[in-house]
Steps between C-alpha positions, in 0.01 A plus 500: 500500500132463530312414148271772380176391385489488128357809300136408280555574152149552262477241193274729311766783439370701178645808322230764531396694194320797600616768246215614294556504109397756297424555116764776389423487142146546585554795729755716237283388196214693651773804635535502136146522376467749748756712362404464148184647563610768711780578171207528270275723727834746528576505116451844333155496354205286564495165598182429369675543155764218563332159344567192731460134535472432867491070553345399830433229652114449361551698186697711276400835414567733174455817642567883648580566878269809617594494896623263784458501850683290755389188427328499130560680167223614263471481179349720220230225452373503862682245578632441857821264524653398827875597539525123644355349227783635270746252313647774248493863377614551110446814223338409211 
């Protein structure tokens, strides 16, 4: 039998870690913001009668909700908050 040349084998063999990781508790922490805010706005009455203290991540507020849009929530003091920004939702 003839001898077959020998096969080349690479030193530098590494286990490749290409899965991306993601922040869950981030992601259903602000699922539930969302739909804490979308609970009070479908309560019977007015939401602007519901006192709140909204902490975020600059400031925490004592206050009313008046409206939201997609992104931010305003409050009865002309106050603009970013959905984003949002640690936690509590009644007061």
């Amino acid at each position: 039998m003839k001898k077959l040349p020998s096969l080349y084998k690479n030193p530098n063999i590494k286990t490749k870690d290409n899965n991306k990781k993601l922040d869950y508790i981030k992601i259903d922490k602000q699922q539930e913001i969302e739909k804490t805010i979308n609970s009070l706005f479908n309560t019977l009455g007015y939401v602007f009668n519901i006192p709140l203290e909204i902490k975020t991540i600059n400031k925490v507020y004592n206050t009313y909700l008046v409206s939201q849009t997609e992104k931010t929530i305003t409050t009865i003091d002309n106050e603009i908050i970013n959905k984003q920004d949002i640690i936690d939702i509590k009644r007061t």
